[in-house]
C-alpha positions as CSV (number, residue, x, y, z in Angstrom):
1,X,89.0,83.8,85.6
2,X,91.4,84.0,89.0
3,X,90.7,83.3,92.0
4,X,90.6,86.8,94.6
5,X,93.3,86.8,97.2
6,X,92.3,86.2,100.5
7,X,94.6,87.9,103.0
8,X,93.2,88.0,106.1
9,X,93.0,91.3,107.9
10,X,94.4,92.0,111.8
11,X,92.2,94.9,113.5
12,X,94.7,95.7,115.6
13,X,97.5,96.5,113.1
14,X,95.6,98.7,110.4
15,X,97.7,101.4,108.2
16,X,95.7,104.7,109.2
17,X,94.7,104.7,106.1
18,X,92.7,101.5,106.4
19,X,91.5,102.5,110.0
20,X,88.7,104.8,108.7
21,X,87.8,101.7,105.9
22,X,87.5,99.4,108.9
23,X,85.3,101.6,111.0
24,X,82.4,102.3,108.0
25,X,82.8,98.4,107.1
26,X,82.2,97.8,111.0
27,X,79.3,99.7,110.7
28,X,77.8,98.1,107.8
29,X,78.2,94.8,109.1
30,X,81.3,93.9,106.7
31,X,83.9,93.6,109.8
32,X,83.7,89.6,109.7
33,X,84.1,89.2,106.2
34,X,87.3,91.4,106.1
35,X,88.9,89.8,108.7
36,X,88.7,86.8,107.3
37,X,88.7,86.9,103.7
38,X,90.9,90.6,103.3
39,X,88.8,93.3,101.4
40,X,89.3,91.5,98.0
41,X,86.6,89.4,99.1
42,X,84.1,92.3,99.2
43,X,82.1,92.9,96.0
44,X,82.6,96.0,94.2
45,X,78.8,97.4,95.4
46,X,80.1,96.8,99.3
47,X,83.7,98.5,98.5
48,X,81.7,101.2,96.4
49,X,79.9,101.6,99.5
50,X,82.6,101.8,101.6
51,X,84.8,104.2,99.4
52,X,81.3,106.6,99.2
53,X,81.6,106.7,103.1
54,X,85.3,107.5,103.2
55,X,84.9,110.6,100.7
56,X,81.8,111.5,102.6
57,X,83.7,111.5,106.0
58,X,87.1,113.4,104.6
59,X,84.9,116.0,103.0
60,X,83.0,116.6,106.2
61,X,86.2,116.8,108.1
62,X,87.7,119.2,105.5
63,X,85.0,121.9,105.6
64,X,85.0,121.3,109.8
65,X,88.7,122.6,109.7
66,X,87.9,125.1,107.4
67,X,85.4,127.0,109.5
């Protein structure tokens, strides 16, 4: 088994797409661990968590430009 890759993240510099991720991890209390450890060191229930929240978000922004 290999050993996850732990980049560390920078809040400050975030791709826009990663912005969003950051903000729902924030929120679920994940920020800390992702700065330090990068999101490989999330489990797959925490990422699942977070990706849930990202569709959830973009969907409710679609339909709020399409009224």
């Amino acid at each position: 088994m290999t050993k996850k890759k732990q980049e560390p993240i920078d809040p400050n510099n975030l791709k826009p797409e990663d912005q969003m991720k950051f903000e729902i991890a924030t929120e679920l209390g994940l920020a800390d661990k992702v700065i330090e450890h990068g999101w490989r060191s999330l489990t797959s229930k925490e990422s699942g968590r977070i990706g849930g929240l990202v569709t959830k978000r973009k969907r409710e922004a679609a339909a709020k430009t399409a009224e």
